[in-house]
C-alpha positions as CSV (number, residue, x, y, z in Angstrom):
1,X,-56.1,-50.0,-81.2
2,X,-55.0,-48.3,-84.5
3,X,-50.9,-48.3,-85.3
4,X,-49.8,-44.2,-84.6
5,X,-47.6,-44.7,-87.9
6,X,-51.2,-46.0,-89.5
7,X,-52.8,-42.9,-88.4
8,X,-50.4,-40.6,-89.2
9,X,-50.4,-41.7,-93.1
10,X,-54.3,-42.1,-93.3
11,X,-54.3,-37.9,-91.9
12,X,-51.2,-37.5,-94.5
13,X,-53.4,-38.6,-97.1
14,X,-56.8,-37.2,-96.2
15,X,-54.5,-33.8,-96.0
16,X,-53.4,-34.5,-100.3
17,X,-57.1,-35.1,-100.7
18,X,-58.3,-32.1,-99.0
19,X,-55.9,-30.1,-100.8
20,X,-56.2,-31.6,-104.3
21,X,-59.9,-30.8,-104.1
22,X,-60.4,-27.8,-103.2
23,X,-57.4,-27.2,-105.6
24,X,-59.4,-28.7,-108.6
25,X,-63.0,-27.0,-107.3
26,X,-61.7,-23.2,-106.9
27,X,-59.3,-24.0,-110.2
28,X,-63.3,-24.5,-112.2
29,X,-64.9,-21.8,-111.0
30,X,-62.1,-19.3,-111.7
31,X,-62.3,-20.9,-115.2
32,X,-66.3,-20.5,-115.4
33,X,-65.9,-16.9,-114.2
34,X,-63.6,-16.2,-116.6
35,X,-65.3,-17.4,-119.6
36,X,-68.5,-15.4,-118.7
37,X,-69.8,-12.7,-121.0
38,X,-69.3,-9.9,-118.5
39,X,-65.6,-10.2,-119.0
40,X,-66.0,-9.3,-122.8
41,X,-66.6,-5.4,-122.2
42,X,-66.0,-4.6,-118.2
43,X,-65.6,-0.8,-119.5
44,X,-64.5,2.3,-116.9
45,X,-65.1,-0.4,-113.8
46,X,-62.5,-3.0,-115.6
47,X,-60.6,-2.6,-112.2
48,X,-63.3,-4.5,-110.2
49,X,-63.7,-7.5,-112.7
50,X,-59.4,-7.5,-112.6
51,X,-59.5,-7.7,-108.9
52,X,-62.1,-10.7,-108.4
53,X,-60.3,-12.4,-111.0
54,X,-57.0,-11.6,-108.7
55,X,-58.7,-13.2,-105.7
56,X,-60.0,-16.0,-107.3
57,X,-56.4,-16.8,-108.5
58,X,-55.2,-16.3,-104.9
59,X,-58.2,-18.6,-103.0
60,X,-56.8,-21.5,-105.2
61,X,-53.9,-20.8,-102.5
62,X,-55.3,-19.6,-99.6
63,X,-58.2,-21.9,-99.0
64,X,-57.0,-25.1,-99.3
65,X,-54.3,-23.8,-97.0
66,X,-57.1,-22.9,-94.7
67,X,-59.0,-26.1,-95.0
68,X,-55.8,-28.0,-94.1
69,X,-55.1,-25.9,-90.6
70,X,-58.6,-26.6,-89.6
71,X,-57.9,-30.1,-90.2
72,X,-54.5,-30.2,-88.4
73,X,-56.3,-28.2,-85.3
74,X,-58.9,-30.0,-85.0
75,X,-57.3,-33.6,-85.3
76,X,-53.8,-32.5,-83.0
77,X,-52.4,-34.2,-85.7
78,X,-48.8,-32.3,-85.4
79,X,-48.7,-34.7,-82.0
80,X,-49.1,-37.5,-84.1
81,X,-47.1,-36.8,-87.4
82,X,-44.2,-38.9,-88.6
83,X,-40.8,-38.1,-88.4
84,X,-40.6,-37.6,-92.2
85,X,-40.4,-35.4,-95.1
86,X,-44.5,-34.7,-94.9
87,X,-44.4,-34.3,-91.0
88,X,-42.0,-31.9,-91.6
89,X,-43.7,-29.6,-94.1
90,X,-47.3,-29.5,-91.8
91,X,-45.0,-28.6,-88.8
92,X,-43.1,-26.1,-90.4
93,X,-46.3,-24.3,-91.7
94,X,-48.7,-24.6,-89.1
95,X,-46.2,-25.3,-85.6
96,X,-44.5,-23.5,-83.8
97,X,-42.2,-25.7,-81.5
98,X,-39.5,-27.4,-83.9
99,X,-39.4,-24.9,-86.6
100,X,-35.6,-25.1,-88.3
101,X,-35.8,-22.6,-90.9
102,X,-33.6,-20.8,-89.4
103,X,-31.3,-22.7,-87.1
104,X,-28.4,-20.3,-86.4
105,X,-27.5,-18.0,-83.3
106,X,-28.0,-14.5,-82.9
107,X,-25.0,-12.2,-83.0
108,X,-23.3,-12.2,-79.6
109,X,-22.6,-8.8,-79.6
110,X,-22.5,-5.0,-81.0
111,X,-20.0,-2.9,-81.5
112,X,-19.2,0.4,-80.4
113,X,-19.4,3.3,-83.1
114,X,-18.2,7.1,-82.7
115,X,-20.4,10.0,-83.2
116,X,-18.8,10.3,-86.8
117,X,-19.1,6.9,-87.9
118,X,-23.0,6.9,-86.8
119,X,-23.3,10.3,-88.7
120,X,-21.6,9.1,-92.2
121,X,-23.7,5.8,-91.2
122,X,-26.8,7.6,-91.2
123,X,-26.1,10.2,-94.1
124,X,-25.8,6.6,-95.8
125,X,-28.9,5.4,-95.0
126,X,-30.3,8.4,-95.9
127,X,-28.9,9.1,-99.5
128,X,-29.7,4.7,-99.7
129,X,-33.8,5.7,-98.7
130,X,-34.1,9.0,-100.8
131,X,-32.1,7.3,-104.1
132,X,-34.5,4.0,-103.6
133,X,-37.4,5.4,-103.2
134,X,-37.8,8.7,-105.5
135,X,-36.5,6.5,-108.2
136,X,-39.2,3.8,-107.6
137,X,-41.7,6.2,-107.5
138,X,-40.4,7.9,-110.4
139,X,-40.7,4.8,-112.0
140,X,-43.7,3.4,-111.0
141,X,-45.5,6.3,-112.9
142,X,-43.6,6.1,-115.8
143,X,-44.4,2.2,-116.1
144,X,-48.3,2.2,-115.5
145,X,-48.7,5.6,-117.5
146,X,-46.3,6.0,-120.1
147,X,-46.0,4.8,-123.3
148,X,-43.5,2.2,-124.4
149,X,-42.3,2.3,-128.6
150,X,-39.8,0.1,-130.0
151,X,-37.8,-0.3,-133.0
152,X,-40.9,-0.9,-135.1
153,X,-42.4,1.9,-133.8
154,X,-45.1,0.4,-132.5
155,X,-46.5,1.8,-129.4
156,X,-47.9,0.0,-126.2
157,X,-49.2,0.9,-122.4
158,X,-48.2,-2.0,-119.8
159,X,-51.9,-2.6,-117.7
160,X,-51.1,-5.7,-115.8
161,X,-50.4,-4.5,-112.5
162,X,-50.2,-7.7,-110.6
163,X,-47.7,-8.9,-112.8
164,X,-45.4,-5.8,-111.3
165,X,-46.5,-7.2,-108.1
166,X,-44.7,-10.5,-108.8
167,X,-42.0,-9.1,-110.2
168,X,-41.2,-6.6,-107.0
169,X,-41.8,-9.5,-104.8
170,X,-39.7,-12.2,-106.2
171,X,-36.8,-9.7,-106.3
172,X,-37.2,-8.8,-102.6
173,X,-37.8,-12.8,-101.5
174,X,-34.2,-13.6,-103.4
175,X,-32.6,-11.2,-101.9
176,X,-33.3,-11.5,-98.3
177,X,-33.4,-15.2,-98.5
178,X,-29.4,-14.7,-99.9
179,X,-28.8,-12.2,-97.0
180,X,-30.4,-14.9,-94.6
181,X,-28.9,-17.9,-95.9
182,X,-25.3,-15.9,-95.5
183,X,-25.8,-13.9,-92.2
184,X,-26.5,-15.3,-89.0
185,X,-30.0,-14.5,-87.6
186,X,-32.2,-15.7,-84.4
187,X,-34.2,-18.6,-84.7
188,X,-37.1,-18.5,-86.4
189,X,-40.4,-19.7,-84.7
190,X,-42.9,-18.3,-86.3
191,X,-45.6,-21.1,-88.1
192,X,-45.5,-19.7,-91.8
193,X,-49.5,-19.9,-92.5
194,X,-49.2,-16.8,-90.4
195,X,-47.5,-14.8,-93.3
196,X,-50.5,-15.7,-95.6
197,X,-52.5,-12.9,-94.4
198,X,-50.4,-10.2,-94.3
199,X,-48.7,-11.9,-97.7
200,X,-52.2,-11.3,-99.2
201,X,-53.4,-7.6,-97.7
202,X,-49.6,-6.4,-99.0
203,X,-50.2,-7.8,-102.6
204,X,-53.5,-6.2,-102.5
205,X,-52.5,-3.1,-101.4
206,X,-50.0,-3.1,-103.9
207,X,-52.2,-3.9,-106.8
208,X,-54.5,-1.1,-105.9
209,X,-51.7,0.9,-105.5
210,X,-50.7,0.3,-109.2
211,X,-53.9,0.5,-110.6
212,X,-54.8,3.6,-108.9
213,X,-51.9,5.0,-111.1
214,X,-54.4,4.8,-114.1
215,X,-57.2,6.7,-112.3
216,X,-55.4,9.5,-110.1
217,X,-52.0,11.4,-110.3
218,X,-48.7,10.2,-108.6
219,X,-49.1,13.6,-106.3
220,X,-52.8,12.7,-105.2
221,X,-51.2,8.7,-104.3
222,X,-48.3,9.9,-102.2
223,X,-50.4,12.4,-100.3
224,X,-53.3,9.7,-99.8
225,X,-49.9,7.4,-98.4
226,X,-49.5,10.4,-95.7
227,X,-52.8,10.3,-95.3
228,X,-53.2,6.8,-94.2
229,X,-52.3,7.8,-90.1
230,X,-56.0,7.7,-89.1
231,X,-57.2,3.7,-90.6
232,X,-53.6,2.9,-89.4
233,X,-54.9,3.8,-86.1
234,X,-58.1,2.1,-86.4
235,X,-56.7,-0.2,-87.6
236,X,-54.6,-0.5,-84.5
237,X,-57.2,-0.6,-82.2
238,X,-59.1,-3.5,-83.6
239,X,-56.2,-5.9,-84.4
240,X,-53.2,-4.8,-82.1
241,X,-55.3,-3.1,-79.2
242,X,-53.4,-0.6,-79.3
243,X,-53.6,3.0,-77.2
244,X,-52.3,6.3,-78.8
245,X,-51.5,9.3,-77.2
246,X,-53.8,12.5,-77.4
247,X,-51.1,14.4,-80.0
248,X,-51.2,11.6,-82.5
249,X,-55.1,12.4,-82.7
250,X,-54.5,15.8,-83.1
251,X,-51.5,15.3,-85.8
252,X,-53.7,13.1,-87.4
253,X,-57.1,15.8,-88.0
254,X,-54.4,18.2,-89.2
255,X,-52.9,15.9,-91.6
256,X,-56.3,15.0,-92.9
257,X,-57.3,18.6,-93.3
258,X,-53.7,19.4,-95.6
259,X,-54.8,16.3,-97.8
260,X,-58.6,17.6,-98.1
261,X,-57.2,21.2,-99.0
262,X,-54.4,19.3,-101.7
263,X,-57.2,16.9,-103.2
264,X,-59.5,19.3,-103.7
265,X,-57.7,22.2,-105.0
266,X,-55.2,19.9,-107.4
267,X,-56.9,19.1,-110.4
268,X,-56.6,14.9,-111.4
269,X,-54.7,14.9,-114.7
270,X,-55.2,11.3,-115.0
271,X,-59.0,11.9,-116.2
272,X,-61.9,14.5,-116.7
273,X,-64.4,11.8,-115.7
274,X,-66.5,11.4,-112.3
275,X,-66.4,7.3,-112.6
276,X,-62.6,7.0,-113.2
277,X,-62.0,9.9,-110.3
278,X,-64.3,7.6,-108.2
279,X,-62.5,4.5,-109.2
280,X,-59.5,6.2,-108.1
281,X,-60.7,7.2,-104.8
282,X,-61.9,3.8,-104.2
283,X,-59.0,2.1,-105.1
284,X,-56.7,4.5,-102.9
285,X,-58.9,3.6,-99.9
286,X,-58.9,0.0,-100.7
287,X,-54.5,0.7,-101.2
288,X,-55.0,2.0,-97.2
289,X,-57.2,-0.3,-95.7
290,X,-54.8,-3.2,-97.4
291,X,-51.7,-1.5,-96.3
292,X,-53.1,-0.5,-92.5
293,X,-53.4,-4.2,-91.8
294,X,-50.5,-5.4,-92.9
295,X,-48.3,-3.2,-91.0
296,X,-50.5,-4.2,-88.0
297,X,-50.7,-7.7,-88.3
298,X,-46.6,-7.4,-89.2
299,X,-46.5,-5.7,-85.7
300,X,-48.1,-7.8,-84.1
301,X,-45.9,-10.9,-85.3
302,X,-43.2,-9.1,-84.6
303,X,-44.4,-9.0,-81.2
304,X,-45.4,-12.0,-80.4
305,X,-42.4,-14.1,-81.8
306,X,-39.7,-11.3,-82.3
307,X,-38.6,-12.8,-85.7
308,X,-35.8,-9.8,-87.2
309,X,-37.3,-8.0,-90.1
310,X,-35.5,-9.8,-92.6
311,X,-37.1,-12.7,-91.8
312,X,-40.6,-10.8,-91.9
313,X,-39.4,-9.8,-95.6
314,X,-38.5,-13.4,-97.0
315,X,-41.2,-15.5,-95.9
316,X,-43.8,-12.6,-96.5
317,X,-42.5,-12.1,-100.0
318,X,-42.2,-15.9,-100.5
319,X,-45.9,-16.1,-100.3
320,X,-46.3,-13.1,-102.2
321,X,-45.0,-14.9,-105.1
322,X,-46.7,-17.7,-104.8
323,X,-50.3,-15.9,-104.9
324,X,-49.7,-13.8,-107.7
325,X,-47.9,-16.5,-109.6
326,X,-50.7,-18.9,-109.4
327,X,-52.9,-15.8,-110.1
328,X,-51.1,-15.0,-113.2
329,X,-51.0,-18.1,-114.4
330,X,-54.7,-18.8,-113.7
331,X,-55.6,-16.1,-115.7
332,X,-53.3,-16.5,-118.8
333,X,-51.9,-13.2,-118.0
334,X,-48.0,-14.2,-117.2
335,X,-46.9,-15.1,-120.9
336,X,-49.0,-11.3,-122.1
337,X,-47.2,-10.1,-120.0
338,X,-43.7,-11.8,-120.9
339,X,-44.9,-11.1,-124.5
340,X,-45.1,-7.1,-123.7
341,X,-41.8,-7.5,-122.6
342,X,-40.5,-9.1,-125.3
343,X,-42.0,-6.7,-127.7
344,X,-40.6,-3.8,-125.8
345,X,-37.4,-4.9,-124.3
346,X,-37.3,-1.2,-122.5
347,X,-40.0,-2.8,-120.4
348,X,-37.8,-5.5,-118.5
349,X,-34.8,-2.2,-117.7
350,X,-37.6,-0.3,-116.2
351,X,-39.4,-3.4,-114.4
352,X,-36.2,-4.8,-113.2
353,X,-35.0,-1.5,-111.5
354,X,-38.3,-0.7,-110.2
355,X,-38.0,-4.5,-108.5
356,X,-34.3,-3.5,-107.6
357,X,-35.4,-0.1,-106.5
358,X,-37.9,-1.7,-104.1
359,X,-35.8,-4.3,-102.3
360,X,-33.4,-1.8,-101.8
361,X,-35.4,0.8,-100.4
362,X,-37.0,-2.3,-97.9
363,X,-33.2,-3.0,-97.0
364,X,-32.4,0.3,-96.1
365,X,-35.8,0.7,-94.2
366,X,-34.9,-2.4,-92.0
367,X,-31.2,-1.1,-91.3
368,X,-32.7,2.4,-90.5
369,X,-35.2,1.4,-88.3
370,X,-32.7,-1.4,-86.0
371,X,-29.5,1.2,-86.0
372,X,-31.5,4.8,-85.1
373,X,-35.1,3.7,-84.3
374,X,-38.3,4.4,-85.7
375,X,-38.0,8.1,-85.2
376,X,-35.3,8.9,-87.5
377,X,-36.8,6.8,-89.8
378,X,-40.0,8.3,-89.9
379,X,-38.1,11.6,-90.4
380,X,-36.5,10.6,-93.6
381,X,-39.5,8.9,-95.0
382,X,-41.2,12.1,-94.5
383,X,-38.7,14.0,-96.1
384,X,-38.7,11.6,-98.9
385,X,-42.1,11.8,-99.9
386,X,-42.2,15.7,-99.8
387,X,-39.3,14.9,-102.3
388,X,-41.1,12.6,-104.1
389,X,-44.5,15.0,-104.7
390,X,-42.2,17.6,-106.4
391,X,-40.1,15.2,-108.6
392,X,-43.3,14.0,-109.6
393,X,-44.9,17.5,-110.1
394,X,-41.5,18.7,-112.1
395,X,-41.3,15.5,-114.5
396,X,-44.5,15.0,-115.5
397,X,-46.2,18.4,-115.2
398,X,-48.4,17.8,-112.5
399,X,-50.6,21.0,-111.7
400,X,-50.1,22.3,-108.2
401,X,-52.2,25.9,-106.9
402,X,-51.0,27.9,-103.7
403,X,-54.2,25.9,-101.7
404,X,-52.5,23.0,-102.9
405,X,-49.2,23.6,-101.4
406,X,-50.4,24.9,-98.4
407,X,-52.3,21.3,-97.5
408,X,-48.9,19.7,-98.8
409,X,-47.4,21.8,-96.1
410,X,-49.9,20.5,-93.4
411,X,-49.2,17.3,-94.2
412,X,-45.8,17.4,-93.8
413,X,-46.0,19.6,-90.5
414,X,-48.1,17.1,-89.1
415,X,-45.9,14.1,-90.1
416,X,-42.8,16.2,-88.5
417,X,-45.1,17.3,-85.2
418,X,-45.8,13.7,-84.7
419,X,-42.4,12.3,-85.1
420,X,-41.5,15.7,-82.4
421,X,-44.2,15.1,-80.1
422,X,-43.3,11.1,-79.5
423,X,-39.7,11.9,-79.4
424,X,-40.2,14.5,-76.6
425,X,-42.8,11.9,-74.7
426,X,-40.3,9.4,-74.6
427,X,-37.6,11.8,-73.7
428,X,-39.9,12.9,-70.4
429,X,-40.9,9.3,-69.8
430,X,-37.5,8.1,-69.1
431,X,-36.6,11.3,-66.9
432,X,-39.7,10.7,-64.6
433,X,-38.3,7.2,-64.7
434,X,-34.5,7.8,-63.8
435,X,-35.4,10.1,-61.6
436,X,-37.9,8.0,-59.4
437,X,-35.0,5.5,-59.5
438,X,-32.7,8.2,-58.1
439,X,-35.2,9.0,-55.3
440,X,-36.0,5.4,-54.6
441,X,-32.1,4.6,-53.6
442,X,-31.8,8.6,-52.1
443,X,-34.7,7.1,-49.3
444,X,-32.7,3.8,-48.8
């Protein structure tokens, strides 16, 4: 019979082989596709030949770490690992028993506050959301539309959007990790090959995000955000199972109707042609298919191994930078884009506070959301992008008709209905509740 600590280093180094592999067989055909003649002039569909080059980049990641938890399942090899420093990496990623990422207690207690100190707490969290957010989007339009001149006076327009996508993400891994690594948090059981694919639907939806910038108006991208309630619900359905009440159906037709009305009455400023209007509409849907999963799969972790957000945000970021990085670097893209910087030094101010702009605003969202609940939350996220459509409109002189306004109206109405509706649900659920209770002991 075989020696355990024989078997255990002949899986350890079947696992390097597996991984080195597929490493060096995705790494050539990125390189072939790259160096084919259809790269030379993509023309007003450059956006699709960008995004397979993105997911090329981020299979080099993804499948090998695939291949390896199929291996790892379907050998039980984490009941036969060693005790050391390789043992500990598989187990970490792919078990879910002795995971010591995180190995302190939660907090023992809470304290008390006083109506005024949750008031000034949430005007804070408020002013914190609105500041965060209206600034990044303010500054997420001025970085993939505007042009940049320096001293020279030469002019240049940043394209790379997955480069922003690393930047955003490496800011917001550093400084959750910080937070973590300083505060004390619940342990952490999640395996991390879980984050992968909600790590890879968030840079997605990010990048189309970004590049949708170059084909539609900021206005038309906030509103399609709003509009996202009904894939987020079909979403739902297929990966959570989840079961909505009749009102957010309803809230949801009327907040498809105000979008209809807004995208069809506000002209799209970004182009006069049908292709880059269609690439823009495609890219937007892409942005909410992307961004419906991850907040359900998110959900469902949460769920399932009741991890605290800030946890959610390292590891998920932490992946995040790993795809793009390997991406950018793939694709020769990560020193243009460090050139572009160099060459316009505004760049890295703008970059850096759209990065700081975003961790921030995913701070505050976490705080908001474990102090007041989801309901207050949505509120003020509501609230923010009504804020953010206008800004938008009044700095860059987006065009906005009366049919226009009355669909951004719906919108918003809906949004607010919803956020009414569940509130008052909840509200009767826990009367009919306390008050069952209440006849329950009046029989005894």
């Amino acid at each position: 019979m075989r020696n355990p600590t024989e078997m255990a280093k002949n899986a350890e180094i079947f696992i390097c082989l597996i991984v080195t592999v597929s490493v060096v067989l995705l790494y050539i055909v990125n390189k072939c596709f790259l160096n084919t003649e259809i790269l030379e002039d993509p023309g007003d569909y450059s956006w699709i030949i960008h995004g397979i080059r993105n997911i090329l980049g981020y299979a080099t990641v993804f499948v090998p770490g695939f291949l390896v938890y199929k291996y790892v399942v379907n050998t039980n090899y984490l009941n036969k690992s060693g005790r050391g420093v390789f043992g500990a990496v598989i187990r970490t990623c792919f078990g879910e028993d002795e995971l010591l990422l995180v190995n302190t207690n939660p907090h023992s207690g809470t304290n008390q506050r006083t109506p005024l100190q949750d008031c000034c707490l949430l005007l804070f969290y408020f002013c914190g959301l609105q500041i965060s957010y209206l600034s990044w989007g303010v500054l997420q339009e001025k970085v993939m539309t505007q042009k940049y001149e320096n001293s020279d006076k030469e002019v240049g327009y940043f394209k790379d959007s997955q480069f922003l996508v690393f930047v955003n993400r490496i800011l917001a891994f550093l400084t959750a990790a910080i937070i973590l690594f300083c505060t004390k948090q619940p342990r952490h059981r999640c395996p991390l090959y879980k984050y992968m694919y909600c790590s890879l639907s968030n840079i997605m939806s990010s990048w189309c995000q970004y590049e949708a910038l170059k084909y539609v108006s900021f206005p038309h991208q906030v509103l399609a955000k709003a509009s996202k309630t009904i894939p987020v619900m079909i979403m739902g359905k297929l990966v959570s199972k989840t079961k909505y009440e009749f009102y957010e159906y309803v809230t949801a037709v009327i907040l498809s109707i105000g979008m209809l009305l807004f995208m069809i009455d506000t002209g799209n400023d970004r182009s006069n042609s049908t292709v880059t209007t269609f690439s823009g509409v495609i890219l937007l849907c892409s942005y909410i298919a992307f961004d419906s999963f991850t907040a359900n799969w998110q959900g469902k972790l949460f769920k399932q191994y009741e991890m605290k957000p800030l946890q959610m945000m390292c590891f998920v970021n932490f992946f995040s930078c790993i795809f793009t990085l390997v991406s950018l670097l793939q694709q020769s893209s990560f020193m243009k884009s460090l050139e572009f910087m160099i060459k316009f030094p505004q760049f890295i101010v703008d970059a850096v506070l759209l990065s700081l702009c975003s961790a921030g605003g995913q701070l505050f969202i976490f705080n908001t959301v474990s102090t007041f609940g989801p309901l207050v939350f949505v509120i003020i996220s509501t609230v923010r992008q009504g804020f953010s459509v206008l800004l938008s409109c009044v700095i860059y002189k987006h065009h906005v008709s009366a049919v226009g306004i009355f669909g951004v109206c719906l919108v918003f109405f809906s949004m607010l209905l919803r956020a009414y509706c569940g509130y008052r649900i909840k509200t009767l659920k826990q009367f009919h509740l306390q008050s069952g209770m209440s006849n329950v002991k009046s029989e005894k």
